[in-house]
C-alpha positions as CSV (number, residue, x, y, z in Angstrom):
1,X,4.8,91.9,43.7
2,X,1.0,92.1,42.9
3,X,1.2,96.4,43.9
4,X,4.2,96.1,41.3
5,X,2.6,94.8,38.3
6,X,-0.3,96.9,38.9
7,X,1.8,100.1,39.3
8,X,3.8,99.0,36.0
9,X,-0.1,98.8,34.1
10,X,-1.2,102.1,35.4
11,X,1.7,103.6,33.9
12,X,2.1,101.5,30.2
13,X,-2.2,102.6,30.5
14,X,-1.6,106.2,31.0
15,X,1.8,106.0,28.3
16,X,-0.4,104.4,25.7
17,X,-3.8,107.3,26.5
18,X,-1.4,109.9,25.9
19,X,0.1,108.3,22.8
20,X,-3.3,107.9,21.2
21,X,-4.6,111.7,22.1
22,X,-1.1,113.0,20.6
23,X,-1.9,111.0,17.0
24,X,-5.1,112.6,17.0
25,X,-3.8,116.4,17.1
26,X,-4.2,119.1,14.9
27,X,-1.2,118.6,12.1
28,X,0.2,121.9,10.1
29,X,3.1,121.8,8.2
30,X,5.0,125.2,8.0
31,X,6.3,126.3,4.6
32,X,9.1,128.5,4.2
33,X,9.6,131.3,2.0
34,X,12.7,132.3,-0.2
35,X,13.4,135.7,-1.2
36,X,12.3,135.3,-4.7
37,X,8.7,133.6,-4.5
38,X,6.6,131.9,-6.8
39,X,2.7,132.8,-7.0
40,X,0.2,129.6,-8.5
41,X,-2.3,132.6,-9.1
42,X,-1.3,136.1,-9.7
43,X,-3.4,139.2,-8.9
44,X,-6.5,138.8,-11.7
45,X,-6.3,142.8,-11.5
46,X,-2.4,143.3,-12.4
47,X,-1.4,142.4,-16.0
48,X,0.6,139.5,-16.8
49,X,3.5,139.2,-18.9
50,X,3.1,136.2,-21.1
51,X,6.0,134.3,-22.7
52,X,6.0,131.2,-25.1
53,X,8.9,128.8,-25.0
54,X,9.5,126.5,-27.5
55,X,11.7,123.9,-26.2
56,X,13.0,121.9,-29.5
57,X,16.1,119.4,-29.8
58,X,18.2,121.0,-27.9
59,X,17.2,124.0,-26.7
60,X,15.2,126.8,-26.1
61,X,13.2,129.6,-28.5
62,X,13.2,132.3,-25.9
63,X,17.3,132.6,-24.0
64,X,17.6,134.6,-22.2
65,X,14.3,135.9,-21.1
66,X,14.5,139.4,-20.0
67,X,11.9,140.9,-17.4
68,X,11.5,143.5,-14.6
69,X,11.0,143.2,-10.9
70,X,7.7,142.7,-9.9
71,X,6.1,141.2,-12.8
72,X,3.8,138.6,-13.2
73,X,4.9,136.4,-15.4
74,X,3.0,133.5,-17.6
75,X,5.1,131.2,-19.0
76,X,3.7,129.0,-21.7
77,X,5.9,126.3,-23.0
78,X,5.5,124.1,-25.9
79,X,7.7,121.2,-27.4
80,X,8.4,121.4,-31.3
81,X,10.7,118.3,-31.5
82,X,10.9,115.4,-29.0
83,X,9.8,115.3,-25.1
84,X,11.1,117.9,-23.3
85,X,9.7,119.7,-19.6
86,X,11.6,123.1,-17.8
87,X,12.7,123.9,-14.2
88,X,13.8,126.8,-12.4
89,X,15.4,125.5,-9.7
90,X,16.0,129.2,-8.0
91,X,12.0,129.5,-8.2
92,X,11.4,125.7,-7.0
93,X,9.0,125.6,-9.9
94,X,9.2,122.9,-13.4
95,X,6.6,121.2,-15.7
96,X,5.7,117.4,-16.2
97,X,7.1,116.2,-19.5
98,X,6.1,117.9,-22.8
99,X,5.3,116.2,-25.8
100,X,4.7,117.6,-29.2
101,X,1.8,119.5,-29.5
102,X,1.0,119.8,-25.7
103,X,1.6,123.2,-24.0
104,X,2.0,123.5,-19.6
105,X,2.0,126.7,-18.2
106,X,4.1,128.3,-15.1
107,X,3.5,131.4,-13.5
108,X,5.0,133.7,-10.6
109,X,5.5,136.9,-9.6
110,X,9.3,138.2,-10.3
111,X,9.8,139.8,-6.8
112,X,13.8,140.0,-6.4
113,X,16.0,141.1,-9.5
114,X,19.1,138.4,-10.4
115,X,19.7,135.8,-13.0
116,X,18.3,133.1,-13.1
117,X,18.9,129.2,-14.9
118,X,16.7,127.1,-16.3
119,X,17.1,124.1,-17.8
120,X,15.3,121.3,-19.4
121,X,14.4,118.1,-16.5
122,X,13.4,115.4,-18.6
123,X,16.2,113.8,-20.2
124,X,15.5,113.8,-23.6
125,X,19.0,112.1,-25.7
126,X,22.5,113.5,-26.3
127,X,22.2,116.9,-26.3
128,X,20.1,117.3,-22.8
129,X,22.5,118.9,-21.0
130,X,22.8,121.5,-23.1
131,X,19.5,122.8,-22.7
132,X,20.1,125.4,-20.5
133,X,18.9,129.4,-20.4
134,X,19.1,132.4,-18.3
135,X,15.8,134.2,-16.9
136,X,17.0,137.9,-16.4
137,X,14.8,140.0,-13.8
138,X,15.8,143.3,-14.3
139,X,15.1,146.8,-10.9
């Protein structure tokens, strides 16, 4: 009984050593890639393409927004009328919300052409859902 209990520690022991050296291990986290990507930062050397976007109740200044394949692109969106923000779902990319007089900025590089939809994310009264437009990368 005694070799028993003893054999049953040694093992909980070496269970519980191996537990703690596997919480302190080096942690990644792998990100994956679509086909169309979205740069924070692009190339300082390459020209950007800057846009402005006044959002306004309820739309959008600038539908559709027409660009070629492989631009870097500088969105700068600004609110005219009520509290409004933008997503681009295909892009994974969208604003906080955007009060009058406030301007947020998104950027990436256009690497596939398609269509793509954005839309307005923060609900902002009866006409929210349609605040829609197309972003239109073009070869």
């Amino acid at each position: 009984m005694k070799n028993r209990i003893k054999y049953s520690l040694e093992v909980i022991s070496l269970l519980m050593l191996v537990l703690v050296l596997t919480a302190c291990g080096k942690s990644e986290t792998i990100v994956p890639t679509d086909s169309i990507t979205a740069s924070a930062t692009p190339n300082i050397n390459e020209p950007v393409k800057e846009i402005h976007i006044d959002a306004y109740n309820f739309g959008f200044t600038q539908d559709p927004i027409t660009i070629k394949k492989g631009d870097k692109v500088r969105l700068r969106i600004t609110s005219s009328e009520g509290t409004h923000g933008i997503r681009i779902p295909a892009l994974k990319l969208s604003t906080e919300k955007i009060s009058p007089g406030e301007e947020k900025t998104l950027e990436f590089v256009a690497s596939e052409a398609g269509t793509l939809d954005y839309s307005c994310n923060i609900p902002c009264g009866s006409g929210h859902r349609e605040m829609k437009g197309q972003l239109i990368i073009e070869e």
